[in-house]
Phi, psi and omega in degrees: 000130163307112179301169177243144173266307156171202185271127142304100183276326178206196182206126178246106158095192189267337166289307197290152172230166191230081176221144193257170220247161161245122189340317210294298209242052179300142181270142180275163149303142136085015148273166164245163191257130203224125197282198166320316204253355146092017158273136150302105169283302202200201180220142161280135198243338179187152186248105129218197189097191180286136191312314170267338163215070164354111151265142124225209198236099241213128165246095189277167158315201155253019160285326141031275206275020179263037182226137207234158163301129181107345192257128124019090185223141189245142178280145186264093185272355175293012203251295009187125208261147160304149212271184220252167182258145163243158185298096196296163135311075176334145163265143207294309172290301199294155211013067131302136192279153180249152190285133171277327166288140187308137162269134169247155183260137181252141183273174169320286189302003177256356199295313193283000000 
């Protein structure tokens, strides 16, 4: 069974949809979304509003633009993206790239 994401309250632009959530059941970012008839609308893209009463922001395709205010969306939960590698640190010397200029040692007084 499919979680619900929520109601399409509005629609901006040719992409974008506006629908609000039920606290209870927030959908993470950056799944997709689905109508009634099991089309792909879009992936949710942003979160805000109030704790109790949640938006978000579903950025559709281009099956998208037949979806009206009042409709139904449902989370895809198999859509769901992998979670990130995380991002070490270069260790400072190794595979650095060399510089093509030359370092030279400078006395103080030439620094300026």
């Amino acid at each position: 069974m499919a979680k619900i994401a929520g109601k399409v309250v509005a629609k901006r632009g040719k992409r974008l949809l506006i629908t609000e959530c039920d606290a209870g059941q927030l959908p993470p970012l950056y799944i997709s979304v689905a109508d009634e008839t099991d089309c792909l609308v879009g992936k949710i893209v942003d979160l805000y509003g109030s704790v109790a009463k949640p938006y978000v922001t579903v950025l559709c395709g281009e099956d998208g633009l037949e979806v009206l205010p009042g409709t139904v969306l449902y989370a895809i939960p198999e859509s769901k993206p992998e979670p990130r590698k995380k991002n070490f640190r270069r260790q400072q010397n190794s595979n650095r790239k060399q510089s093509p200029f030359p370092k030279r040692n400078l006395k103080k007084h030439d620094r300026n």
